[in-house]
C-alpha positions as CSV (number, residue, x, y, z in Angstrom):
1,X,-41.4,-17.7,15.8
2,X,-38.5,-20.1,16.4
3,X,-35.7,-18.9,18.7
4,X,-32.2,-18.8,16.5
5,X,-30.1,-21.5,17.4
6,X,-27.3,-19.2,19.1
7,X,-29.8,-17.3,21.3
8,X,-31.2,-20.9,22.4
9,X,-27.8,-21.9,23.4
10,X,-27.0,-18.8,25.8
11,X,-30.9,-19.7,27.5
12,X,-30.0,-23.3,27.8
13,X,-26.6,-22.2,29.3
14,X,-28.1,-19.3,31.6
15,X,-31.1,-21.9,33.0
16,X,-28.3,-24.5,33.6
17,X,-25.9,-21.8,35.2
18,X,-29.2,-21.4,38.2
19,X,-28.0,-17.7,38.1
20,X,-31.1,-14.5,39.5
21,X,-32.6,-13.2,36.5
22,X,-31.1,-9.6,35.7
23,X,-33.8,-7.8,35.9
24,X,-34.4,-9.2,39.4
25,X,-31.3,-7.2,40.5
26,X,-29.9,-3.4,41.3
27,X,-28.0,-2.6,38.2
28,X,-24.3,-2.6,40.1
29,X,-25.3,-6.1,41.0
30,X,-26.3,-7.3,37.7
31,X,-22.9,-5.8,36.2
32,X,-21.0,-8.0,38.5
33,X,-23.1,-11.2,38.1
34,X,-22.8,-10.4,34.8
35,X,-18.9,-9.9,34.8
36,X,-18.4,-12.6,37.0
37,X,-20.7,-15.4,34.7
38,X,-20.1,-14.3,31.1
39,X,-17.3,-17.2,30.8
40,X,-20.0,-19.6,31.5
41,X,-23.0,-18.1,29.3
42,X,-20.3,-17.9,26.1
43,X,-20.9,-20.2,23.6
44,X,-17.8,-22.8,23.4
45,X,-14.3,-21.2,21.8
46,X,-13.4,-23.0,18.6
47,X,-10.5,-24.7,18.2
48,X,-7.6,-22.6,16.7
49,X,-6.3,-24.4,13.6
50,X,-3.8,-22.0,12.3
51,X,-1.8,-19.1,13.5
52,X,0.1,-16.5,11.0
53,X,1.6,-13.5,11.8
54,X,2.0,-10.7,9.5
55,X,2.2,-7.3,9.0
56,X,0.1,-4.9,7.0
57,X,1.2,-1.2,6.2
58,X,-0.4,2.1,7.4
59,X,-0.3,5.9,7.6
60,X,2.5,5.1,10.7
61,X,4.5,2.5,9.4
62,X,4.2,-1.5,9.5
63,X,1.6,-3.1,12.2
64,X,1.7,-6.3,13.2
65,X,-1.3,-8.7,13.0
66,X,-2.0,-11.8,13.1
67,X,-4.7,-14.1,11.1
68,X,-6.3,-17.3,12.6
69,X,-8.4,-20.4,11.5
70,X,-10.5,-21.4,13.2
71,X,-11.9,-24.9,12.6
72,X,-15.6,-24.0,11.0
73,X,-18.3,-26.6,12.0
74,X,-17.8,-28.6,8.3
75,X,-15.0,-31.0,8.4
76,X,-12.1,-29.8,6.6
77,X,-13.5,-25.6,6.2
78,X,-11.7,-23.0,8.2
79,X,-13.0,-19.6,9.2
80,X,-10.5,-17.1,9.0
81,X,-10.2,-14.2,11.2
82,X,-7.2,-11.0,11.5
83,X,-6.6,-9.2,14.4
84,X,-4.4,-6.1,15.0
85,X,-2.7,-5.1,18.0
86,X,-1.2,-1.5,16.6
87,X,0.6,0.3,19.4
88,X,-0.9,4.0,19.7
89,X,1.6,7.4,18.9
């Protein structure tokens, strides 16, 4: 079964990152390799096209959010995304 092309990048990454396997490890030690190498197994961050902020109603009032576009991987698509950073009561 072929490996999804996703998966095979985060195993190309983590051979070329000459990291201890996990399971090699105590479990406190794996969590801070872990926390200490995720920035280099993560797949590259696409490139942020657009920025809009806006605000959508709720229950408590107006939040703000914000929705990006991301550059897809076909010339001239975007992939939008919102986010919400609502302050708690």
């Amino acid at each position: 079964m072929p490996v999804d092309p996703q998966m095979q990048g985060v195993l190309e990454r983590t051979a070329k990152a000459a990291l201890p396997p996990f399971h090699t490890l105590d479990a406190g030690a794996a969590r801070r390799l872990y926390k200490e190498s995720r920035a280099v197994l993560s797949p590259p961050v696409p490139e942020v096209g657009e920025v809009r902020d806006l605000a959508a109603s709720g229950p408590a009032g107006r939040y703000p959010c914000a929705c990006t576009a991301a550059w897809a991987r076909a010339p001239g698509r975007r992939c939008w995304s919102i986010s919400t950073a609502a302050a708690g009561p």
